[in-house]
C-alpha positions as CSV (number, residue, x, y, z in Angstrom):
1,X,0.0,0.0,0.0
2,X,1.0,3.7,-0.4
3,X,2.6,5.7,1.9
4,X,2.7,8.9,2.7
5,X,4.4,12.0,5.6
6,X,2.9,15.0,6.6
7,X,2.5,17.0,9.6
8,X,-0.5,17.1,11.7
9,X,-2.4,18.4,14.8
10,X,-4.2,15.6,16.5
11,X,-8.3,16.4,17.6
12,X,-9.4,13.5,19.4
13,X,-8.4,10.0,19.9
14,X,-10.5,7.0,21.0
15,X,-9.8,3.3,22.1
16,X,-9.7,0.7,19.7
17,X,-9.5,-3.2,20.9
18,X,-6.9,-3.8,23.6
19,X,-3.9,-1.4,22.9
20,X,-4.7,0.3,19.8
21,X,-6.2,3.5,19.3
22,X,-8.2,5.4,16.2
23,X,-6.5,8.9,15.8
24,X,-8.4,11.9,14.3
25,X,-5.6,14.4,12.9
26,X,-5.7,17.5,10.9
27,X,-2.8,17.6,8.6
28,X,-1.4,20.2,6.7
29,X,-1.2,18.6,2.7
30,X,-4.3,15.8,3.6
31,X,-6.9,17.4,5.1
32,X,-9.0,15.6,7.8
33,X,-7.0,11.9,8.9
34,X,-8.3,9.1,10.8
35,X,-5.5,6.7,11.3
36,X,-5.0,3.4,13.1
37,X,-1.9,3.7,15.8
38,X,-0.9,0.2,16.5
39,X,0.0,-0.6,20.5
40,X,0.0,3.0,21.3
41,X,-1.6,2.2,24.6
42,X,0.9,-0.2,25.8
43,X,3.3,1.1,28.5
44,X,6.4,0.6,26.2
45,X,4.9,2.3,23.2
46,X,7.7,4.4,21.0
47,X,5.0,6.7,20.4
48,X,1.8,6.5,22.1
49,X,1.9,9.7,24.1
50,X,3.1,11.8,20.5
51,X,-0.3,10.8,19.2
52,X,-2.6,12.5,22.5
53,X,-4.9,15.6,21.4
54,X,-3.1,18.9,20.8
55,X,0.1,17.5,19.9
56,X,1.5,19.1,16.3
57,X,3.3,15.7,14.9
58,X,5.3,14.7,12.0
59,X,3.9,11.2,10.9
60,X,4.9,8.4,8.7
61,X,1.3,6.5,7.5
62,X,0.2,4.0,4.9
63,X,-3.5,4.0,3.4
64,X,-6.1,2.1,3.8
65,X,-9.2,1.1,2.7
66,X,-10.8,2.6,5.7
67,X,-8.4,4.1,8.0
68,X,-4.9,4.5,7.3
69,X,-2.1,3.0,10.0
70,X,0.5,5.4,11.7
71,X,4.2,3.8,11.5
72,X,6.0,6.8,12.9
73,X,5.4,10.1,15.1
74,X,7.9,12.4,15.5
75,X,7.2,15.2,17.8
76,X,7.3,18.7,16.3
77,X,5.6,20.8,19.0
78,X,4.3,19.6,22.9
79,X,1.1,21.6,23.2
80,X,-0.6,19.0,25.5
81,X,1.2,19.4,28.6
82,X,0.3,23.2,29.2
83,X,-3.3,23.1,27.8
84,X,-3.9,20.0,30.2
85,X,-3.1,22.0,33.2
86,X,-5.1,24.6,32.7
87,X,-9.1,24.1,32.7
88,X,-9.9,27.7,30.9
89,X,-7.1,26.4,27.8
90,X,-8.3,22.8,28.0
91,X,-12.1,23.8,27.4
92,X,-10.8,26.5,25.0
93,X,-8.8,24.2,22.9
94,X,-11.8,21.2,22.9
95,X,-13.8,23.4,21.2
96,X,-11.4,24.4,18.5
97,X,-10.7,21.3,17.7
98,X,-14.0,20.0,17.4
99,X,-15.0,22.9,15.3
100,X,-11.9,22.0,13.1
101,X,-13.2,18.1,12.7
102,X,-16.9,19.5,12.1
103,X,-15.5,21.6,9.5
104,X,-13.7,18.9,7.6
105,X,-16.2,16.5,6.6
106,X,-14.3,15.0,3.6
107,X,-11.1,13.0,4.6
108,X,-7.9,13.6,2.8
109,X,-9.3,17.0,1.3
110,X,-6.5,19.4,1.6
111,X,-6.8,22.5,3.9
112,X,-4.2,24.0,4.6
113,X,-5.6,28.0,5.6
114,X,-8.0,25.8,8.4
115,X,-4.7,23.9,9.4
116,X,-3.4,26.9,9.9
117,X,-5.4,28.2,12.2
118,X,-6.2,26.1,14.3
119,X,-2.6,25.1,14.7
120,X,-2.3,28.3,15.2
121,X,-5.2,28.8,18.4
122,X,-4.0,25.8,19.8
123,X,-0.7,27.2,19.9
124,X,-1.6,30.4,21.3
125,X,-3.8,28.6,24.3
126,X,-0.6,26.2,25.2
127,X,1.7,29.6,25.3
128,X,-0.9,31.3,27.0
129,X,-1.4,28.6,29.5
130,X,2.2,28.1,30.0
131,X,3.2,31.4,30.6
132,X,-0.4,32.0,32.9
133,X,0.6,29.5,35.2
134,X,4.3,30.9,35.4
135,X,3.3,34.3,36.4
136,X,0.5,33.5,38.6
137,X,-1.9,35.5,36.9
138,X,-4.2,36.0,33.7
139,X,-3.6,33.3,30.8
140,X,-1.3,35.4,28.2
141,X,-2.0,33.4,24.9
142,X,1.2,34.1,22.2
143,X,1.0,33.2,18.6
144,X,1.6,30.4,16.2
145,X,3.6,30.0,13.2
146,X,3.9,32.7,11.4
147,X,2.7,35.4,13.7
148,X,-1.6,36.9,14.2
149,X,-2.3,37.3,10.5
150,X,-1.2,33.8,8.9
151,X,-2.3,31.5,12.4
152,X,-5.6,32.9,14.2
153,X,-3.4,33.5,17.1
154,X,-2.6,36.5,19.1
155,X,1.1,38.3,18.9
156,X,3.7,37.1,21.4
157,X,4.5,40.4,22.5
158,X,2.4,42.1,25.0
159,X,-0.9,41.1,27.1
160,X,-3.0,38.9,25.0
161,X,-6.5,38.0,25.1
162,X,-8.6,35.0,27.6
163,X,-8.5,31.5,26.1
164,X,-12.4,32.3,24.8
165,X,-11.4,35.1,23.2
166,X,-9.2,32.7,21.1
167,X,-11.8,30.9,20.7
168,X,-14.4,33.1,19.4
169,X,-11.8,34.8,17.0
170,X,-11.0,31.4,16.1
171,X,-14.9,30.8,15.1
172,X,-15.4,33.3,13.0
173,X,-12.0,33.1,11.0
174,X,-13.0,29.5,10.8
175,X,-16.2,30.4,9.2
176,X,-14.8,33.1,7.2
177,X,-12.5,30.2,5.4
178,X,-15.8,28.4,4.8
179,X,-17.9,31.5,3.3
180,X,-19.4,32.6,6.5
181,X,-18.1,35.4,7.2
182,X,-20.5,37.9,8.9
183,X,-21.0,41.1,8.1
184,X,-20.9,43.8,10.6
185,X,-21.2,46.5,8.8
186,X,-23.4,47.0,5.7
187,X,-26.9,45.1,6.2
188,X,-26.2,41.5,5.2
189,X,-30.0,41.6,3.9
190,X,-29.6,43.8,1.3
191,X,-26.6,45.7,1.3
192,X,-27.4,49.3,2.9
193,X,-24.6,50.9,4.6
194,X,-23.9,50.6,8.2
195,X,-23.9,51.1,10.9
196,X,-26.7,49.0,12.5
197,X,-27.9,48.4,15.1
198,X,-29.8,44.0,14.8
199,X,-27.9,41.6,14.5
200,X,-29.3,38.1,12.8
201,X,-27.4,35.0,12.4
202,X,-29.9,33.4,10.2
203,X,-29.0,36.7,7.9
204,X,-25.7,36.6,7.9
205,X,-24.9,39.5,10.7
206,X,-25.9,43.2,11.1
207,X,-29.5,44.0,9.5
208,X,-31.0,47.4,9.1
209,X,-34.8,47.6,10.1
210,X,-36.2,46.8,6.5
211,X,-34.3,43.4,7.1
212,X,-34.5,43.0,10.5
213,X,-36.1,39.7,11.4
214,X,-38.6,39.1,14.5
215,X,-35.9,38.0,17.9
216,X,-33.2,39.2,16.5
217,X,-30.2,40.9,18.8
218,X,-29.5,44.5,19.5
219,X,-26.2,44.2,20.5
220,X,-24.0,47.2,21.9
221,X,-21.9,49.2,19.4
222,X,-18.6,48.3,21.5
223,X,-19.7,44.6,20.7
224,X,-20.0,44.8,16.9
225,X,-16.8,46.4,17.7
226,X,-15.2,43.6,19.0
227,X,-16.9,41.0,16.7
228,X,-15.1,42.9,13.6
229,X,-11.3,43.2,15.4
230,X,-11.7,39.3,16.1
231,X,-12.7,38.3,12.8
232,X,-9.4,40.4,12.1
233,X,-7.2,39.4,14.7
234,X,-6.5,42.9,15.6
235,X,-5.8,42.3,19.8
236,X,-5.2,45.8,20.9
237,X,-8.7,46.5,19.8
238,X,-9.8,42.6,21.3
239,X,-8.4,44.3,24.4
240,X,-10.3,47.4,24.2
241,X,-13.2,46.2,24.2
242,X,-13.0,43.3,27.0
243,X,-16.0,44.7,28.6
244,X,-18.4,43.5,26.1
245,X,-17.0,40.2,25.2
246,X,-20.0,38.1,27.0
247,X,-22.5,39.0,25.0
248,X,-20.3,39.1,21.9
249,X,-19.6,35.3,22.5
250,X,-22.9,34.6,22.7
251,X,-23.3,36.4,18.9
252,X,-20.4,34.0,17.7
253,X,-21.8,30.9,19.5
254,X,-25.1,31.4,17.6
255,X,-23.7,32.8,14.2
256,X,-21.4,29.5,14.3
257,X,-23.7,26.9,15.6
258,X,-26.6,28.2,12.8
259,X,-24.3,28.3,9.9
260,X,-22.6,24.8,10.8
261,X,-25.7,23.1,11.4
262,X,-24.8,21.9,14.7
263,X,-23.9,22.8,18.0
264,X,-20.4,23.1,19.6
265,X,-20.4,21.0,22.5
266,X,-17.3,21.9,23.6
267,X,-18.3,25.6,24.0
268,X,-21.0,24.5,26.7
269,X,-17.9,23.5,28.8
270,X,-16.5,26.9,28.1
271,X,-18.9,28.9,28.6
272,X,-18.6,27.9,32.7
273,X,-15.0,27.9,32.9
């Protein structure tokens, strides 16, 4: 059978017969993988505990008809170990990676932009965790590869954002890549210039009051605000505008859960951490 390398970030992992497991990865070239790893829950395992959730790994896999098989992990980057220890990162990062798996529904499609960021948030949330628990204080989330505008993460310079501001930055960049990005400007109904003052996820963000449709939000300026610098990644503004980032994660947990089709499970978790 054919083989193939490529980098990945694993999602999730679950138990398969006695000491094998299934992995679910995100690689860079091949998309969505779900992979076989042989007697990675045995004590002396070369690589079992390369292959947990979080960790970014260069593998070595052959296909198959089903699932393919790992046959070497190499470590590239250790993002478990912080993001365990810290239950605001750990809920932060579950639901970024279970909004990257619900947003690869075809295996071995290449998508590299979404690799990017979420290896990028998952970065971040491991940095910020690290350094949180160093100092004592609030989690201080740094960047990926490639610094704020290639990764969804924050800069590494400077005070950076809570873990759920990741997250919801991570949402709607996540959505963007997939068509859905809101608008929060012009009236995503038909177009007449901002600003307004609804905002509808079944429409597709801000609505003037032609468009606007029965229950939908009226959310404070500073929100839409802070909606529009996380959909850009621009963190002095995320900053800014702390105060209103309750209700503007409840806007993003909507706008994603309606245009995905599903809810984010993960985020429930969140929410009370």
């Amino acid at each position: 059978m054919a083989t193939f390398r490529d980098a990945g970030l694993v999602l999730r992992t679950h138990k398969l017969a006695e000491a094998d497991r299934i992995i679910t990865l995100l690689t860079r070239d091949h998309g969505k993988v779900r992979a076989v790893a042989k007697g990675v829950r045995r004590p002396k395992s070369r690589f079992g505990a390369r292959l947990e959730p979080f960790m970014h790994v260069d593998l070595q896999l052959y296909e198959g008809r089903s699932l393919d098989t790992v046959t070497q992990a190499v470590t590239l980057a250790a993002y478990a170990g912080p993001i365990a220890a810290s239950y605001p990162a750990f809920t932060a990062a579950n639901a970024v990676v279970e909004t990257a798996e619900k947003l690869s529904p075809v295996e071995h499609l290449p998508a590299r932009a979404l690799f990017r960021l979420t290896l990028g948030a998952v970065a971040a949330l491991a940095r910020g965790a690290a350094e949180g628990e160093s100092a004592g204080d609030a989690v201080r989330p740094g960047g990926g590869e490639g610094g704020a505008g290639d990764d969804g993460g924050p800069p590494a310079a400077g005070a950076a954002p809570a873990p759920r501001a990741v997250v919801d930055s991570y949402l709607l960049r996540a959505l963007a890549l997939s068509g859905y990005a809101p608008s929060l400007g012009d009236c995503a109904g038909c177009g007449a210039p901002g600003p307004h003052r609804a905002f509808a996820a079944a429409a597709g963000g801000m609505v003037c009051p032609q468009c606007r449709p029965p229950g939908a939000a009226a959310p404070a300026a500073g929100t839409v605000t802070l909606m529009g610098a996380l959909l850009e990644g621009a963190w002095p503004a995320v900053a800014a505008q702390a105060k209103h980032s309750g209700e503007a994660s409840q806007l993003v947990k909507g706008f994603a859960e309606y245009h995905m089709e599903r809810a984010i499970r993960s985020l429930r978790v969140a929410d009370r951490s």
